[in-house]
N, C-alpha and C positions, 0 to 999 in steps of 0.2 A: 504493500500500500504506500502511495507516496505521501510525503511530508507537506504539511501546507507551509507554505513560505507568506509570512505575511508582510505586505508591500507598507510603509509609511510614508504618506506624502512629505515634501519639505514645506517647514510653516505647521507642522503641527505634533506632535508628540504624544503618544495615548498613554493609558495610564501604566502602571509598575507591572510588570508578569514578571520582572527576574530581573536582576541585577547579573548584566556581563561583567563588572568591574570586579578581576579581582585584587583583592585589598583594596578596594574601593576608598572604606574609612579614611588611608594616609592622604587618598585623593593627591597623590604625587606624579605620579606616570599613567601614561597612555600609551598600549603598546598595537605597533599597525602594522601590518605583513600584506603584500598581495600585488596587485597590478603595476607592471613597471609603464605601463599606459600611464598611471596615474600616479607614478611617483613626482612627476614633476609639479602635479598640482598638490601633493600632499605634502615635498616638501616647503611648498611658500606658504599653506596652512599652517605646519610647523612654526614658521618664523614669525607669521603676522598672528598667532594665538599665545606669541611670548610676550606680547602686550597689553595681551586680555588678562592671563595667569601664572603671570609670573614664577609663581611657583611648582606651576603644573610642567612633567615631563613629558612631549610630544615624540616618543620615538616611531620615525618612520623604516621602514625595509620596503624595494619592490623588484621580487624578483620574477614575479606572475603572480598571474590570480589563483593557480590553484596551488600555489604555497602559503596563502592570506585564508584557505580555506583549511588547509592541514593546521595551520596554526590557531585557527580557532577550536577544532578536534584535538589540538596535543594542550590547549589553555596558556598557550605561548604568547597568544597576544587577544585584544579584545577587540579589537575592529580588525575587518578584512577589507582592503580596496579588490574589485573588480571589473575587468570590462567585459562580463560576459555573467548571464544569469547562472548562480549556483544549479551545480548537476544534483538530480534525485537522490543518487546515491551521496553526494557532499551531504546533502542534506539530513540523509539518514544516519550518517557517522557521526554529524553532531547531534543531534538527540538522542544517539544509545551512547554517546562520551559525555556529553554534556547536562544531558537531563533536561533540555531545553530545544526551543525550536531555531533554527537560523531566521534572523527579522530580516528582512530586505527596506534597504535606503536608497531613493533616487537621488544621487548629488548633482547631476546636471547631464549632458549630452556630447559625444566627438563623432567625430567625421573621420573616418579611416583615409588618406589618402594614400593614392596609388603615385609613387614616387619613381624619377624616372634622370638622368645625366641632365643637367640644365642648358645642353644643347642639342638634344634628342628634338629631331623636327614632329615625330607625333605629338601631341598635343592633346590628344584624345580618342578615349575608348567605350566600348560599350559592357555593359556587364556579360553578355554572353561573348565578346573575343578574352576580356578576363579570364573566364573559366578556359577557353581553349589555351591561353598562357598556361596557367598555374594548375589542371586539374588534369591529373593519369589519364591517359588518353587523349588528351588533347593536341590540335594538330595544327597549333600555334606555335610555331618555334624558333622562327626568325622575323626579324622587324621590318623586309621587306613586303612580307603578308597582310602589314598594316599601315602601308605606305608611309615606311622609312629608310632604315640605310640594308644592304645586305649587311647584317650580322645578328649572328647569333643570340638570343636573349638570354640575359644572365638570370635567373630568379634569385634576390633574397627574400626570405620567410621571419618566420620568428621561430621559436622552440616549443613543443608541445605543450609547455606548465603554462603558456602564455593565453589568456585571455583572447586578446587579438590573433594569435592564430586558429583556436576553434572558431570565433564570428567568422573570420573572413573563410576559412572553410564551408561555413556552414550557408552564411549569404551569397558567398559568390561558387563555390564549387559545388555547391548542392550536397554538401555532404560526401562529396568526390575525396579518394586520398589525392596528395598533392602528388605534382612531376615528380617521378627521381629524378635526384640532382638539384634541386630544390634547397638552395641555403637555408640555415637557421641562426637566426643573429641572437644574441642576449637580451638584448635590450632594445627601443625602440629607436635609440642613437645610433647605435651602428648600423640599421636598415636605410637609417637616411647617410650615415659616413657612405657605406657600398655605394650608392646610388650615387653620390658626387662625385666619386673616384672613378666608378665603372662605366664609362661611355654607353655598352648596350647593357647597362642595368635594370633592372624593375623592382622595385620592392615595396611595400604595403604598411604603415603606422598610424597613429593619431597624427590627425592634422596640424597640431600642435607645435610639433617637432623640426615644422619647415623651417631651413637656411637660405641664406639667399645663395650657399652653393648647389645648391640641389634646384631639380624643375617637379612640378607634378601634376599630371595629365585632371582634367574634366571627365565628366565620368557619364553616359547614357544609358537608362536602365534598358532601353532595347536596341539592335540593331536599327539605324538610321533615327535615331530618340533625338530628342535636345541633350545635349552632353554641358551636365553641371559642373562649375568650379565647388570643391571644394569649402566654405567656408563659414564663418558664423552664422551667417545670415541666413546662407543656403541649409544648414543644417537646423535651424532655427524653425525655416519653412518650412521645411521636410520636402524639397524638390530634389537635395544632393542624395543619390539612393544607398550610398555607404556609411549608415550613420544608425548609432547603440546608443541605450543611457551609459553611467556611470555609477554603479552602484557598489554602496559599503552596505556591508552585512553585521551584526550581531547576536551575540549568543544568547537570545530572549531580549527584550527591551529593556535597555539600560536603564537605571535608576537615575530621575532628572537633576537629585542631587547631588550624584558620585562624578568622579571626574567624567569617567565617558560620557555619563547624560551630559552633561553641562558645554564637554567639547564639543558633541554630534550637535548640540541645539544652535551653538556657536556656528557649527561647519552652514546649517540650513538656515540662518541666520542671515540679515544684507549684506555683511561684513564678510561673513565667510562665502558665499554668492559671489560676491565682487572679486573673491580671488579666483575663482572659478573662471570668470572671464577674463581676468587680467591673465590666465596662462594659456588664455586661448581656446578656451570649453566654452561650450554655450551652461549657461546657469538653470537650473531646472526652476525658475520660478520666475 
């Protein structure tokens, strides 16, 4: 039987079922494990919540989303960041470790872009040449098939534990396994390093992460579609068709007075909102 994952809007807080905090009482640390998507917004959380609580410890880690979930199962930390909804079975490991259900948090919204050499003449793709790119069988494999240069496409990826490579699995390849040969970067930095470095490169992250050394294509949910950029706005409207929430989880509904209630309410707060878009996420409120 699966586990109900119960959703909380931002802007509102329901009442006590379970205190995640543990040691709550010293209300000293916060401890956060999960999506390297969302390390970059968690650490400027981090930094702009050392003015709200001084006293309070903000530790971040993001090495994926499904390490923010083991770390909730091993009580290693009490928030999990993720870019991709908790799996049935996550689910179920915390309620026979935990005793408690996983809460699902909306923090806001990204836009996967599809990243490309910043002198790559394509420009844009549709989500069905995507999947011929990047999914087994596909019979996409040079860039003059999408009227570019003859050369061979590179793929970088991400690594299994990663949030962002199940989404993009699942949105663009249909649940397809990927090409072999198919890199797997760390993090979602060196998806965009590859792609500056690598002339016929391609590779997939938060939108977020753009440099002005890297290019990244518009994106069409069908062949011959309007092919969308990328960006707050577009993700905002929901016209860019590569685009997730952002969700932090907890082990029952934190207590509003222990440190995690207080930071989570902070995070869904305008203040913590505002950093949300300052790192380039659209704000879920």
């Amino acid at each position: 039987m699966k586990n109900s994952i119960h959703l909380i809007a931002v802007g509102s807080l329901a009442s006590i079922v379970f205190s995640s905090c543990r040691g709550g009482e010293e209300g000293t640390t916060v401890n956060v494990a999960g999506s390297d998507t969302m390390l970059q917004v968690g650490l400027a959380w981090q930094e702009a919540y050392k003015s709200v609580a001084p006293d309070v410890t903000v530790s971040v880690e993001g090495e994926g989303s499904s390490t923010g979930f083991k770390a909730l199962i091993d009580d290693t930390a009490q928030i999990a960041h993720s870019s991709r909804k908790i799996k049935d079975s996550e689910a179920e490991k915390i309620k026979a470790a935990r005793g408690a259900e996983a809460v699902e948090h909306i923090l806001g919204y990204d836009g996967i872009a599809v990243y490309v050499h910043k002198d790559n003449p394509v420009k844009s793709l549709s989500v069905p040449q995507l999947k011929e790119i990047w999914a087994e069988g596909g019979t996409i494999d040079n860039w003059s098939q999408v009227g570019g240069p003859d050369a061979e496409i590179e793929r970088m990826g991400r690594s299994n534990s990663s949030g962002t490579y199940g989404y993009f699995q699942k949105a663009i390849l249909a649940s397809s396994e990927y090409k072999s040969g198919t890199g797997a970067a760390n993090g979602s930095q060196g998806v965009v390093e590859f792609c500056a470095t690598t002339p016929s490169g391609i590779g997939y992250s938060g939108m977020s992460y753009k440099t002005d050394d890297v290019g990244w294509l518009a994106v069409s949910a069908e062949d011959g579609g309007t092919a969308i950029e990328p960006s707050i706005a577009n993700v905002q409207n929901k016209t860019y068709p590569i685009a997730r929430p952002l969700y932090i989880y907890t082990v029952g509904e934190p207590d509003p007075e222990s440190a995690v209630g207080k930071y989570l309410a902070w995070l869904k707060s305008e203040a913590g909102q505002k950093v949300v878009a300052e790192q380039g996420f659209v704000p879920a409120n």
